[in-house]
DRENPA-3360 file (N, C-alpha, C; in nm, 2 decimals, always signed):
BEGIN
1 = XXXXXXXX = -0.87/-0.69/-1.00/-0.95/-0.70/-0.88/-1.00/-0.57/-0.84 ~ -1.09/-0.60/-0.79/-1.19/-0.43/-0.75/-1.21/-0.48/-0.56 ~ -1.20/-0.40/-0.49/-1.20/-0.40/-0.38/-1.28/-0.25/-0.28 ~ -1.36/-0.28/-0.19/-1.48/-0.18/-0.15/-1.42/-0.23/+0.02 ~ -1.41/-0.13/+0.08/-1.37/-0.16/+0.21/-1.51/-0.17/+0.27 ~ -1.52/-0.25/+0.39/-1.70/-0.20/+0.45/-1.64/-0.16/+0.66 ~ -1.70/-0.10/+0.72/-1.66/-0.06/+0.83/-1.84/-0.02/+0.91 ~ -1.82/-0.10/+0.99/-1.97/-0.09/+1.08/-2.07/-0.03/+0.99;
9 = XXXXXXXX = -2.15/-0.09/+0.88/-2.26/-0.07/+0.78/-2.16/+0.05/+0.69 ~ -2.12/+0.09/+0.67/-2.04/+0.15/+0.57/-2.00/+0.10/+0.49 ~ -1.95/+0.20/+0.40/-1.84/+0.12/+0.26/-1.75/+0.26/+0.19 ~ -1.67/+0.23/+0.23/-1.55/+0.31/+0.15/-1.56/+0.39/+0.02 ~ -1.57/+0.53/-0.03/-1.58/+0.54/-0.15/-1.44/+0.63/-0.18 ~ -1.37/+0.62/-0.27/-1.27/+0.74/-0.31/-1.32/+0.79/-0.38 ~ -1.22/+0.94/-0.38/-1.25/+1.04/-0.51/-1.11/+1.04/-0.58 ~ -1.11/+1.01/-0.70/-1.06/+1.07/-0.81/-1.04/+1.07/-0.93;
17 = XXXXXXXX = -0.98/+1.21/-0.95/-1.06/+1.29/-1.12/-1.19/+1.36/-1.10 ~ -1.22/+1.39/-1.00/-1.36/+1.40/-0.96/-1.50/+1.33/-0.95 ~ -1.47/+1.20/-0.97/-1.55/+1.10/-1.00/-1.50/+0.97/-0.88 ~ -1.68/+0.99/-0.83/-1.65/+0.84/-0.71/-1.60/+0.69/-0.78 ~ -1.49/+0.62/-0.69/-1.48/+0.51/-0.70/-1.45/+0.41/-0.62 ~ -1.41/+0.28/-0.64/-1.30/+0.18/-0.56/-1.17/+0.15/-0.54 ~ -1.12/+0.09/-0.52/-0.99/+0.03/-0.48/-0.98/-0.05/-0.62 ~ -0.91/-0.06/-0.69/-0.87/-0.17/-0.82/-0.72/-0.17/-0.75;
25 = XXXXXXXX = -0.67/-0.32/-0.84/-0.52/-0.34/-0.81/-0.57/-0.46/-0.93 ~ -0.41/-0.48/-0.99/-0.36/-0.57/-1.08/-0.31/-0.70/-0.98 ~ -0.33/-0.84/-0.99/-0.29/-0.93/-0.94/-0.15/-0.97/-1.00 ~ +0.02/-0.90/-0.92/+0.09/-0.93/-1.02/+0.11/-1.15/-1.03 ~ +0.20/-1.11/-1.13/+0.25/-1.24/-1.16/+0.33/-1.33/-1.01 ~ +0.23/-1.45/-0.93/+0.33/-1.51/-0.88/+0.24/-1.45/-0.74 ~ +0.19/-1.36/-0.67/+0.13/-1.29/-0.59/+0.01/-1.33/-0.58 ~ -0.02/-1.34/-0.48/-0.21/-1.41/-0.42/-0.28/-1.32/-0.40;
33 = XXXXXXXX = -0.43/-1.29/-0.48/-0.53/-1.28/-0.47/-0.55/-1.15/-0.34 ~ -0.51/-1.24/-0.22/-0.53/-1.19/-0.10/-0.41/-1.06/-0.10 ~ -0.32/-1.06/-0.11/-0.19/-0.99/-0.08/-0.20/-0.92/-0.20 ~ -0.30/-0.88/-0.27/-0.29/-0.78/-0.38/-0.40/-0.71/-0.31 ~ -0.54/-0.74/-0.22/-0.66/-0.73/-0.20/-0.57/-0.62/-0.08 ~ -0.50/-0.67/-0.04/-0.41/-0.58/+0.08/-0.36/-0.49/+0.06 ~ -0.29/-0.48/-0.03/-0.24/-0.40/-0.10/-0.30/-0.24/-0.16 ~ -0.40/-0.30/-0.20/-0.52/-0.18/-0.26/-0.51/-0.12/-0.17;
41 = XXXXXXXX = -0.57/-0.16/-0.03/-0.62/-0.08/+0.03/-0.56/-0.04/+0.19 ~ -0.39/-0.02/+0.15/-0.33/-0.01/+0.22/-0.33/+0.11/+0.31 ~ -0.35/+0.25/+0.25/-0.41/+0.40/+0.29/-0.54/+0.30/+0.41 ~ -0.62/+0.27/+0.39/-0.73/+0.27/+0.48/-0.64/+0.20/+0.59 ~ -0.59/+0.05/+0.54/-0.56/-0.02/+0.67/-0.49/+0.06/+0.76 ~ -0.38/+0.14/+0.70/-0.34/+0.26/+0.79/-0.37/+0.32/+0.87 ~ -0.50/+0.35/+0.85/-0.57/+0.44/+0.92/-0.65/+0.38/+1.03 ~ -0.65/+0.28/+1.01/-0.79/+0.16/+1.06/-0.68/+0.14/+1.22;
49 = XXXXXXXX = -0.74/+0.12/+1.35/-0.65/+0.03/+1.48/-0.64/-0.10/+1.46 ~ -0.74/-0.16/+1.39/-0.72/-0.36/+1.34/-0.70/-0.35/+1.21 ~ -0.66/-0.47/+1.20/-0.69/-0.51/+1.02/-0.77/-0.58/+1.01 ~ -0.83/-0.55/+0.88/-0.97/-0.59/+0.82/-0.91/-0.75/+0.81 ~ -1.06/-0.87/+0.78/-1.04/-0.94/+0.77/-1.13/-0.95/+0.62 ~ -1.11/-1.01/+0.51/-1.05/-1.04/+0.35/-1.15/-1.12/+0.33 ~ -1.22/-1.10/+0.23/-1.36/-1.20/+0.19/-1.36/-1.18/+0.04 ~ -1.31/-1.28/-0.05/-1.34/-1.24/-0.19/-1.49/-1.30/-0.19;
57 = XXXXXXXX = -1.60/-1.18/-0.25/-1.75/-1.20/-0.22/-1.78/-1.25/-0.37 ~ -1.71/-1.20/-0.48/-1.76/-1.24/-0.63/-1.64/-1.27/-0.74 ~ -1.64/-1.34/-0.83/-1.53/-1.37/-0.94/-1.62/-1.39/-1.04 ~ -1.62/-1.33/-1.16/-1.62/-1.33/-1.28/-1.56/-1.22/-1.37 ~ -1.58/-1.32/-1.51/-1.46/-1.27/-1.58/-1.32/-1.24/-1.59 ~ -1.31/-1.30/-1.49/-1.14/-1.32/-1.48/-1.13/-1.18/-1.40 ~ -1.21/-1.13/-1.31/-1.22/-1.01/-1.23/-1.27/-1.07/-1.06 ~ -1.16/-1.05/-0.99/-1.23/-1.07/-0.83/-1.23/-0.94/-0.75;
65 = XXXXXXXX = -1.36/-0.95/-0.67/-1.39/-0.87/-0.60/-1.42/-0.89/-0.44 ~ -1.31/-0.84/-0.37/-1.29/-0.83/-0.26/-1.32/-0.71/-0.15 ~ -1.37/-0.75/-0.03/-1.45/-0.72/+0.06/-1.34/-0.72/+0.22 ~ -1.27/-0.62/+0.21/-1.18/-0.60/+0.35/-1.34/-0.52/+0.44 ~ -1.32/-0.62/+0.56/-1.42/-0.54/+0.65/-1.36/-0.54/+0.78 ~ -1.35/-0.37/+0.86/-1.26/-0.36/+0.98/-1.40/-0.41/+1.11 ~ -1.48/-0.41/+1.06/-1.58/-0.47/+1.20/-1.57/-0.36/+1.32 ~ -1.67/-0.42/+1.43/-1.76/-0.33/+1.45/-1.61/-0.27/+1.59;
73 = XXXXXXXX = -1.52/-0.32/+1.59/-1.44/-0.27/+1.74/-1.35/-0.19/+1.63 ~ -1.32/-0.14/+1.53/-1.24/-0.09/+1.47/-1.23/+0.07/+1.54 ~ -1.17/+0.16/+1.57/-1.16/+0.30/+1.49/-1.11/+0.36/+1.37 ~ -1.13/+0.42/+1.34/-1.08/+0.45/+1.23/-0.99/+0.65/+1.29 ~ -0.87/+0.65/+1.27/-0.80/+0.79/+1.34/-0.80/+0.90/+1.24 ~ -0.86/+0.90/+1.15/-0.85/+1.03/+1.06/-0.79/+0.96/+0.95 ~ -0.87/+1.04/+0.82/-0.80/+1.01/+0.69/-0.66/+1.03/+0.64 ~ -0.58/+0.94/+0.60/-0.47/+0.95/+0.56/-0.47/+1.07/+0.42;
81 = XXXXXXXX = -0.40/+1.16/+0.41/-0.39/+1.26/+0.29/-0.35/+1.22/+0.15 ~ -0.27/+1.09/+0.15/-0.24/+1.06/+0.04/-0.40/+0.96/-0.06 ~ -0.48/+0.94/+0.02/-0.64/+0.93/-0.06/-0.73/+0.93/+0.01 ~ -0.80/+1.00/-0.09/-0.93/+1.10/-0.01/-1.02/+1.00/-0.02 ~ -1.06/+0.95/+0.08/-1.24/+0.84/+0.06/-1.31/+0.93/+0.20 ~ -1.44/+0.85/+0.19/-1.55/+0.89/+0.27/-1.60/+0.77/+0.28 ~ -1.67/+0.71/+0.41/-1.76/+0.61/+0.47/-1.82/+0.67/+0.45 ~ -1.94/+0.58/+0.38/-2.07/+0.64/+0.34/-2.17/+0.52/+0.37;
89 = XXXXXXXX = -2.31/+0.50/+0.41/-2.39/+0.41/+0.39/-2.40/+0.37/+0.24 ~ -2.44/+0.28/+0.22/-2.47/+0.22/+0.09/-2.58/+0.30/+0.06 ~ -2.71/+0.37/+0.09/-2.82/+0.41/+0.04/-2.75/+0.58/+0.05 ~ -2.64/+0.63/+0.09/-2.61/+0.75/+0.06/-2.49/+0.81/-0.07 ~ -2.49/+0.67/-0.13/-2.35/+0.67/-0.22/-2.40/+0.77/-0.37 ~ -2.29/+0.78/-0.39/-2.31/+0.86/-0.47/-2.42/+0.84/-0.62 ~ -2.46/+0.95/-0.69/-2.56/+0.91/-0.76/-2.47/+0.86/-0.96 ~ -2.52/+0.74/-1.01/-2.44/+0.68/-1.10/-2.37/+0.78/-1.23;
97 = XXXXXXXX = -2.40/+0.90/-1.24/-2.32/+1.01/-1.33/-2.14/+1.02/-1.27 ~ -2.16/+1.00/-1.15/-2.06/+1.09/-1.08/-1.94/+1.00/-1.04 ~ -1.99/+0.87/-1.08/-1.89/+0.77/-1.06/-1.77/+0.70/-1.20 ~ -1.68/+0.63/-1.13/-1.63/+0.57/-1.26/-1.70/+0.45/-1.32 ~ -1.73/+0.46/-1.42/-1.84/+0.37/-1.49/-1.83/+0.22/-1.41 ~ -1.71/+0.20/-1.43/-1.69/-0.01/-1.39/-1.71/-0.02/-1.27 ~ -1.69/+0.08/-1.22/-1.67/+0.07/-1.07/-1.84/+0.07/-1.01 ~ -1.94/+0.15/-1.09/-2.05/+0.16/-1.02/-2.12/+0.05/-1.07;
105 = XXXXXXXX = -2.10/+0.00/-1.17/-2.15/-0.13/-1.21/-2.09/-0.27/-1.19 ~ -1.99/-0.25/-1.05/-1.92/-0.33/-0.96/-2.02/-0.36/-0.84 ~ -2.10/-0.25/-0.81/-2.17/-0.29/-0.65/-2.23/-0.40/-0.68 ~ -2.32/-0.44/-0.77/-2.37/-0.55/-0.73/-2.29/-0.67/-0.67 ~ -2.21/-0.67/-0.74/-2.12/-0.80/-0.68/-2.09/-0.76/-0.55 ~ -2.09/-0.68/-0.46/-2.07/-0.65/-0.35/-2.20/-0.66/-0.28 ~ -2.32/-0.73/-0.30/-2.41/-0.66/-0.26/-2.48/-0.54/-0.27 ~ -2.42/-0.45/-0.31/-2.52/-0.30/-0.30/-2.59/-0.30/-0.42;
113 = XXXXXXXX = -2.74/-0.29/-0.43/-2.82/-0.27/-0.48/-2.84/-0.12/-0.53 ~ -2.85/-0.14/-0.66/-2.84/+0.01/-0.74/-3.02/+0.05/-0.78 ~ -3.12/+0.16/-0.72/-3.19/+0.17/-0.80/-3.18/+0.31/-0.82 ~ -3.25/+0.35/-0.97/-3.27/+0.48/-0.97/-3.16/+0.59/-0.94 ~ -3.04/+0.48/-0.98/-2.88/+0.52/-1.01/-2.87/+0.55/-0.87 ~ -2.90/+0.51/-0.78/-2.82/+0.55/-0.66/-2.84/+0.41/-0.57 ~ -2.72/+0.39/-0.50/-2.69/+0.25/-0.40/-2.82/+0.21/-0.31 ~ -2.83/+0.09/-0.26/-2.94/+0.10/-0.15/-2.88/-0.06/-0.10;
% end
């Protein structure tokens, strides 16, 4: 499962290895879809005053991709240390060298439109 947090027109990007990415988690055996989608992105929910509400937006390949969004009354209190992300607009994300391959060729299924290797 690949999972992109979104927060009032934003979208969540991490760094690491030096390379932007998403949230991935393994769906274990016996465990729902949703309660792995939670899991990923547990550092944010942390951070977040609500919890996001869970929208798997796309499935193929035996790959789901989920969409935690904290909406527009959220704050968010500072980044948690244990992972570094950045809210970024979608037309400010990073340019497609700098990311981890699957992961930048995940936006679409999230909606984000890739041209000229960079999000829009």
């Amino acid at each position: 499962m690949v999972v992109i947090p979104a927060w009032k027109g934003q979208l969540a990007v991490q760094s690491r290895d030096g390379l932007a990415g998403l949230w991935h988690e393994f769906i274990p055996q016996g465990a729902t879809p949703l309660r792995a989608a939670m899991k990923a992105v547990r550092t944010v929910s942390a951070d977040a005053t609500v919890l996001p509400v869970f929208t798997c937006v796309a499935r193929t390949g035996g790959v789901e991709f989920w969409r935690p969004d904290y909406g527009q009354h959220c704050s968010m209190r500072g980044q948690p240390c244990t992972t570094q992300y950045q809210w970024r607009m979608p037309q400010e994300l990073p340019s497609r060298e700098t990311w981890h391959q699957p992961h930048f060729e995940s936006l679409p299924h999230f909606g984000v439109w890739c041209r000229n290797g960079q999000g829009g």
